[in-house]
C-alpha positions in Angstrom: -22.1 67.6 64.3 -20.7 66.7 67.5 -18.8 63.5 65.7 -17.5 65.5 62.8 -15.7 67.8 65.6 -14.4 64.9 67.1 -13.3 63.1 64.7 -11.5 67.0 63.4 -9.5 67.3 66.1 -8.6 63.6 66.3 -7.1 64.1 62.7 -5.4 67.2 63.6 -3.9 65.4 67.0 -2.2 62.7 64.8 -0.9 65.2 61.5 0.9 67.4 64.2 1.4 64.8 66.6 3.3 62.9 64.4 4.6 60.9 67.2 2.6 58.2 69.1 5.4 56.9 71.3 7.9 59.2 73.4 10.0 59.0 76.6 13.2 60.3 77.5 15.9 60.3 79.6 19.4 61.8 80.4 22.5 60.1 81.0 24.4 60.3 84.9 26.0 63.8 83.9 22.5 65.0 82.3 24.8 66.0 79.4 23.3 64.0 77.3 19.5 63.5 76.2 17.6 61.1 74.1 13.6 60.0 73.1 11.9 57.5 71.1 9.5 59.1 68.7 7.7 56.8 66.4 7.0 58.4 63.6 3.4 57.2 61.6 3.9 59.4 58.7 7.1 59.4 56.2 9.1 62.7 57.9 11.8 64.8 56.0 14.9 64.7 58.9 17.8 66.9 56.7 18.0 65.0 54.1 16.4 61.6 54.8 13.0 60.3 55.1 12.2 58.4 58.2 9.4 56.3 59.0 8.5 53.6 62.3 10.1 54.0 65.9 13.4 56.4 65.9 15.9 56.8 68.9 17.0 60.8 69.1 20.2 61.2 70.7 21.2 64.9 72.0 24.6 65.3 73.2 25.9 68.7 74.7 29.3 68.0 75.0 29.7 67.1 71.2 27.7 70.4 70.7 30.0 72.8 72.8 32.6 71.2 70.8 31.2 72.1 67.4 30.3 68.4 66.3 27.6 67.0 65.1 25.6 66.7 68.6 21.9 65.0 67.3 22.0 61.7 65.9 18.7 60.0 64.7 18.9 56.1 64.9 16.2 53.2 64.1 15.0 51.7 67.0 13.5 48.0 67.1 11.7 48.0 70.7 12.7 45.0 72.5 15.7 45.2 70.8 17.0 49.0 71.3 18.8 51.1 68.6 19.8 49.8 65.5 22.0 51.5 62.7 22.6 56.0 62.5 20.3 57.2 60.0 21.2 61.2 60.6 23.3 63.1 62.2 23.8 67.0 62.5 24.5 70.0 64.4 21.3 71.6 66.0 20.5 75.0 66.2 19.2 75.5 70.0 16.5 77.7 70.9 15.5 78.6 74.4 11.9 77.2 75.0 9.7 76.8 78.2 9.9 73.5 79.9 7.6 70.7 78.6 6.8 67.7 80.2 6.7 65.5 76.6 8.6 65.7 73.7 7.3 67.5 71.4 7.9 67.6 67.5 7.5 70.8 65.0 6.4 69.6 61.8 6.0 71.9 58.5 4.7 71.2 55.4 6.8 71.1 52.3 6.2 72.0 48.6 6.7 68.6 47.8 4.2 67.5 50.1 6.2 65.6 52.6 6.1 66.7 56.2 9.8 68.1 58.0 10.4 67.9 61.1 11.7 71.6 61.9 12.3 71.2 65.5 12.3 68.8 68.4 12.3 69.3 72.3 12.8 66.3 74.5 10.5 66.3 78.0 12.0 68.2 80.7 14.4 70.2 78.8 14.1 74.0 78.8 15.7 74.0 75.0 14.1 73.3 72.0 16.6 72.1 69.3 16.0 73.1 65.0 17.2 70.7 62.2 18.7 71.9 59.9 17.6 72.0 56.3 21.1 70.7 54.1 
């Protein structure tokens, strides 16, 4: 019994978790953030699938000027980020502080997870994807 429980909630860590990997960090200003999530499971990002270590880049200067302020990139660790694979305005939503980055994953009819929503560590803002 006591396995079957453990071996529950250690499923239910890794479908939410999603992410095995994460750091972050912000740049001199502190205007802009960024993480390394590594994603174990194929993940609906806007309109792309993404799969394996992923560099998120949040800038606040593009966003106060209406641009497109998260960018998603590959990441190759030892190697750093590779080519843009997304890129989008957020939607920000005011969120407690967390110490890790944390991910919001929903469940699509199709059966592929989305990642709804992301928060980097230390940030007091959570920021929504977009669906289109």
């Amino acid at each position: 019994m006591k396995t079957r429980i453990i071996v529950g909630v250690l499923l239910l860590i890794a479908v939410l978790g999603v992410g095995t990997y994460t750091s972050r960090a912000g740049d001199v200003a502190g205007r802009r953030q960024w993480t390394i999530v590594n994603f174990v499971e194929p993940v609906q990002v806007k309109d792309q699938i993404l799969m394996g270590p992923v560099l998120i880049v949040h800038d606040d200067d593009k966003m106060s000027r209406g641009e497109a302020c998260t960018t998603f990139y590959r990441f190759e660790p030892g190697k750093g980020p590779k080519e843009e694979l997304v890129s989008f305005h957020c939607k920000p939503v005011p969120r407690a502080a967390v110490a890790q980055t944390t991910l919001s994953v929903v469940e699509t009819s199709a059966g592929c997870k989305r990642l709804a929503e992301y928060q980097i560590g230390g940030d007091s803002e959570a920021h929504g994807i977009p669906t289109k």
